[in-house]
N, C-alpha and C positions, 0 to 999 in steps of 0.2 A: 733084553727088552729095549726096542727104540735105538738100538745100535746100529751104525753105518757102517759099509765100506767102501773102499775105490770104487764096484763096481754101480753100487746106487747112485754114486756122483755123476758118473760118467752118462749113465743109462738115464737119469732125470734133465741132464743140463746140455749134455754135448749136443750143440746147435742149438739150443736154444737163449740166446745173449739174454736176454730179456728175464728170461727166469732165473738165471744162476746169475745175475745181477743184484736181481731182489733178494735171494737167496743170501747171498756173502754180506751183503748191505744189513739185514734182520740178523744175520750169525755175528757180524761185528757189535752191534746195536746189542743184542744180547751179551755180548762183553762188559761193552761199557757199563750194562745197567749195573752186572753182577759186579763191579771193577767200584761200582759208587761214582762214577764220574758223572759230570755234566752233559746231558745230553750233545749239546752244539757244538761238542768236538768231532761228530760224526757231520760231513758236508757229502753228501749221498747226491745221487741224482745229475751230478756234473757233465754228461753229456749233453744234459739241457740246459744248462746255463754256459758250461765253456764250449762248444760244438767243437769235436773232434781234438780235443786239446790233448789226448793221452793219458785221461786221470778221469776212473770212473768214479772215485768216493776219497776225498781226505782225510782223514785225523788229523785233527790238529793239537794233538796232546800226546805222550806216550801212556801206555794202557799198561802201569806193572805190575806183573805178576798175575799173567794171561797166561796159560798154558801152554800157548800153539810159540810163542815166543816171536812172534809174526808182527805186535803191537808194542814194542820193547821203544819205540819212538816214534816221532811222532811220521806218519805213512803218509804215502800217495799208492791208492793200487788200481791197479789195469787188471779188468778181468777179460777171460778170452775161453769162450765157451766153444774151443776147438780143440780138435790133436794134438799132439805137441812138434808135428814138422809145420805147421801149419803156422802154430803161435810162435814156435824159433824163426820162422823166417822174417816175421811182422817184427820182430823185435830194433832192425833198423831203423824202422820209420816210424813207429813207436816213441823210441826215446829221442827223434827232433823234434815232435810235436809242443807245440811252445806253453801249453800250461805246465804239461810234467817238468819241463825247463824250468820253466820258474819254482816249484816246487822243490828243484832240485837243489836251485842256487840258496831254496831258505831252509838246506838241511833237513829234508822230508825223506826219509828212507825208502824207497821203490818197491814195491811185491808187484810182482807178474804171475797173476793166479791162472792156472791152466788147469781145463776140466778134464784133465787127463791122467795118466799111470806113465810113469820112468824109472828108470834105474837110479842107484845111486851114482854110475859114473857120469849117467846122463844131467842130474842133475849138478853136480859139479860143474859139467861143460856147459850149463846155460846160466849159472852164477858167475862162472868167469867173463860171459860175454857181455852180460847186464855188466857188472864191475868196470869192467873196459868203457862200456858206451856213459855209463855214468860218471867217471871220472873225470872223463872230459869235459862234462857239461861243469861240476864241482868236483876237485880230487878230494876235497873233505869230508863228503858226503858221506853220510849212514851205507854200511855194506847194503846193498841191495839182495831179495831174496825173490826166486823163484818160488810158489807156493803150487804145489800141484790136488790131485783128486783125492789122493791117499792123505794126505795134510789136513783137507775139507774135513775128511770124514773123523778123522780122529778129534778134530777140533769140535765139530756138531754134534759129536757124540755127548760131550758135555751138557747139553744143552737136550733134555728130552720134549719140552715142548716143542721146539721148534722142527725137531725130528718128526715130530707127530703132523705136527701142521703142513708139512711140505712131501711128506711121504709114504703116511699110512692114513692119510684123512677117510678114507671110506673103511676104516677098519674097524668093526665093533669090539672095543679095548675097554667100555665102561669107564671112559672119561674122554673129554673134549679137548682139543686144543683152543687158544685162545677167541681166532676167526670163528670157530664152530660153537660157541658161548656166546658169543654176541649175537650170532644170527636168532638163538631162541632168543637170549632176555633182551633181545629190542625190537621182538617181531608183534607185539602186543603196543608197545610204545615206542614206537621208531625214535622219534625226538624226545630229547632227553630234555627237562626243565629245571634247570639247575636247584636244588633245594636247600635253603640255607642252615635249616636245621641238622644236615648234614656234615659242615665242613667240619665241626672239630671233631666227631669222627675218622672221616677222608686222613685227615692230619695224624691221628694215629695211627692209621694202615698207611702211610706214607713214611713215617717213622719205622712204621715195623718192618717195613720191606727198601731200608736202609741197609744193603751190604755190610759196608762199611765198618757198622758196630753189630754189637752179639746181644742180642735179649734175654732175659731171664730165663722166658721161656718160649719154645718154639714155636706153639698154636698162642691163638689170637682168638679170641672168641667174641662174637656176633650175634646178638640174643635180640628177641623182639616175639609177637605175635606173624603168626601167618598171614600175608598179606600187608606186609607194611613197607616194602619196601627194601629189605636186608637185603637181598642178593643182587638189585639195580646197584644199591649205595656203592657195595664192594666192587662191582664193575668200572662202576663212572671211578669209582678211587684207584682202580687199577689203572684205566686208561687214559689217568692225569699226568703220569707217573712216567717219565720217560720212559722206554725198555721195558717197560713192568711186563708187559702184555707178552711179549717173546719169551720168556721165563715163564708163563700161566698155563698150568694146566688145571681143568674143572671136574668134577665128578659131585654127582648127587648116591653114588653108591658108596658104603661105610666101606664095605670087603674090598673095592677097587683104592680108598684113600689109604689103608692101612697096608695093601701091594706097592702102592706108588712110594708110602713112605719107606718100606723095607729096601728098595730096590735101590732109590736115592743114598739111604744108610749105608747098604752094603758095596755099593760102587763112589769111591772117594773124588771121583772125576765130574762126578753130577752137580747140577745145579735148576734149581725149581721153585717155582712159586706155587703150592697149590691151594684151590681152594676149595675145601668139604665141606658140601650144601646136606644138610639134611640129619647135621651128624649130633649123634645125642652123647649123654652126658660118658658113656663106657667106651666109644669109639673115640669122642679125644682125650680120653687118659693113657689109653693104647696108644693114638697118635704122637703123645706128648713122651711117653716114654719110647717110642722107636727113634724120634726125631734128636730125642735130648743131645745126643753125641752128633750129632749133626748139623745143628742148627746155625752153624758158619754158613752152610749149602743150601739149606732146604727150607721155607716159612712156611706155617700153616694159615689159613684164616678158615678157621670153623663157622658154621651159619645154622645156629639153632631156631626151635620154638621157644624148648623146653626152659622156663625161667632158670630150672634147677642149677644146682654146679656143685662140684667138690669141693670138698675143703680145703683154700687155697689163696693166696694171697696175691694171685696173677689178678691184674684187673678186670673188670666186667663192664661191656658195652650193651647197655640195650637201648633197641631205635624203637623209638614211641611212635606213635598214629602220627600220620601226617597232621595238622590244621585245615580248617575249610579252604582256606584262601590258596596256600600249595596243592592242596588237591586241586581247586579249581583250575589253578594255573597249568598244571599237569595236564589235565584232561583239554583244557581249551588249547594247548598245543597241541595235541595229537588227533584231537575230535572236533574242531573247529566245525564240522558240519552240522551237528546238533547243535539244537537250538540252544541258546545259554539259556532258558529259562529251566529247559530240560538237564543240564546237564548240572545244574544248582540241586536238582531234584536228585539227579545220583551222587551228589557231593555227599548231601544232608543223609542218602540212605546208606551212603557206605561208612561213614562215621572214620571217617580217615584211612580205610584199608585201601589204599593206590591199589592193588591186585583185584580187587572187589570191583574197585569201581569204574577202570577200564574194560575188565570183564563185560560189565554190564554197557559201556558205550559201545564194545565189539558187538554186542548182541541185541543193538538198540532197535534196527530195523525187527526183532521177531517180535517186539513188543505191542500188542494191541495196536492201532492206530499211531504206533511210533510216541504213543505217553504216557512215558515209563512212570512220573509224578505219581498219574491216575493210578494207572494199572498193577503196581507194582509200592504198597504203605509200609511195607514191612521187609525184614531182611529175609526172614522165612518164606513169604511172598514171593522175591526172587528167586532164591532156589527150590519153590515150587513151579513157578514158570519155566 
């Protein structure tokens, strides 16, 4: 499931710079998140700010105990969404370009990524010639590597979200990748209104999905009423979070969470953030026992209604009704068109359910005369209209 090979590499990127850029950039990014590192040792994007300098994205840290063994110091990499007679011959003019140079001289190790397939003796013969062109700009320099398509794929295999998001996105798998989450839970409230009631929440899903240390326990649990809010919170906390989002995958299906968890368990090379919406109190004790042997690789954050919980000594998060005034603020960023006298009227009738009362501003024009106050005294009212 969500496995790559050389020939998806090639078949997705070759000619295309521009994507097998963004590509390697989110696959590196997804390292660092799972690595615990600081985000800003990834400097991405370098074409536009150094033009033509040789250096599509820096590291400026080493990444240890990365897999691909490609991040072992701190990198300059050149991507090259060609052949590989194509990317060998560019390699001359390549390594004069004066940012890689400089890069060179501050002990930045080189990767020349090729969206391609070689042999082993091939790749020999183009480490030797990086080596050579390297040496001369620094002989001290970090051995320089060739990274080819077959390298790609074993490396993003690790990484099942991001496999998801870049290459089976139209595929009905019964869970979303990160992009494909956002587009539902912010298509009701595009802009987000920061809510303070939330942060020290945020802070413990930012905790949890800390690499670095190991948790008691694997799932995370997320409890509230329907309508309050829980699955926005977990979003915006995810998309605080350096990386978090390249590791995320979503599912509101129990049967797909406890596949996802298996799959993760049984393959030691994975890494994942998931998060099961909808999951009651027997799918995360399942969850929690697939995951336990796991839990270096895999977090859960569960998102229930049900107050309920086992018997258990893992803490319990539950998100209460918003307040009038965050509701309001909520709605007045995203429904600025309605009248505020109107939208103080769905505040008061949603009684803090944000889901409730967006709802009701999407649905503001079917309302009588557009006065929802009037037309609409009761909550039952509403969902008779």
């Amino acid at each position: 499931m969500l496995n790559l090979d050389e020939n998806d590499i090639r078949t997705k990127f070759q000619s295309s710079g521009d994507g097998f850029t963004g590509f390697m950039d989110d696959l590196i990014r997804a390292q660092v998140r799972f690595s615990s590192l600081p985000y800003r040792i990834v400097e991405a994007n370098l074409r536009t700010t150094q033009v033509d300098g040789g250096v599509d994205t820096r590291i400026t840290s080493a990444v240890n105990g990365e897999p691909s063994g490609f991040l072992n110091s701190k990198t300059a990499w050149q991507y090259k969404a060609t052949k590989t007679a194509s990317a060998l011959g560019a390699i001359p003019k390549e390594v004069k370009k004066n940012y890689l140079i400089s890069c060179i001289k501050e002990r930045h190790a080189y990767r020349y990524c090729i969206c391609d397939s070689f042999s082993s003796s091939k790749r020999i013969e183009i480490n030797k010639k990086l080596k050579e062109s390297i040496s001369k700009i620094n002989p001290t320099a970090p051995e320089p590597k060739v990274v080819n398509a077959s390298d790609v794929a074993a490396w993003a295999s690790h990484f099942p979200a991001l496999v998801l998001r870049y290459f089976f996105p139209g595929t009905a798998m019964g869970f979303l990748h990160f992009q494909a989450w956002k587009n539902n839970i912010t298509a009701l409230t595009p802009q987000y209104a920061p809510v303070d009631s939330w942060n020290v929440l945020s802070q413990k899903i930012s905790e949890f999905l800390d690499f670095s240390k190991i948790p008691p326990d694997p799932v995370l649990l997320i409890q509230g009423q329907a309508g309050v809010g829980k699955t926005r919170m977990v979003f915006e906390s995810i998309v605080a979070i350096d990386g978090a989002p390249v590791l995320t995958i979503y599912t509101s299906n129990e049967q797909k969470a406890e596949e996802i968890a298996y799959h993760i368990a049984n393959d030691t090379r994975l890494y994942v953030i998931l998060v099961a919406d909808e999951c009651v109190i027997k799918s995360r004790e399942k969850l929690k026992s697939i995951a336990q042997g796991c839990k270096d690789r895999l977090r859960i954050i569960a998102i229930d209604n049900d107050s309920r919980r086992p018997a258990t000594l893992a803490p319990e998060y539950w998100l209460p009704n918003l307040d009038e005034a965050t509701t309001e603020k909520v709605l007045a960023t995203n429904f600025s068109h309605i009248p505020s006298e109107q939208r103080r009227a769905i505040v008061k009738l949603s009684g803090g359910f944000i889901g409730m009362a967006a709802g009701m501003c999407n649905h503001y024009k079917d309302f009588p005369g557009n006065g929802i106050g009037a037309a609409v005294a009761t909550i039952e009212g509403y969902y008779d209209s």
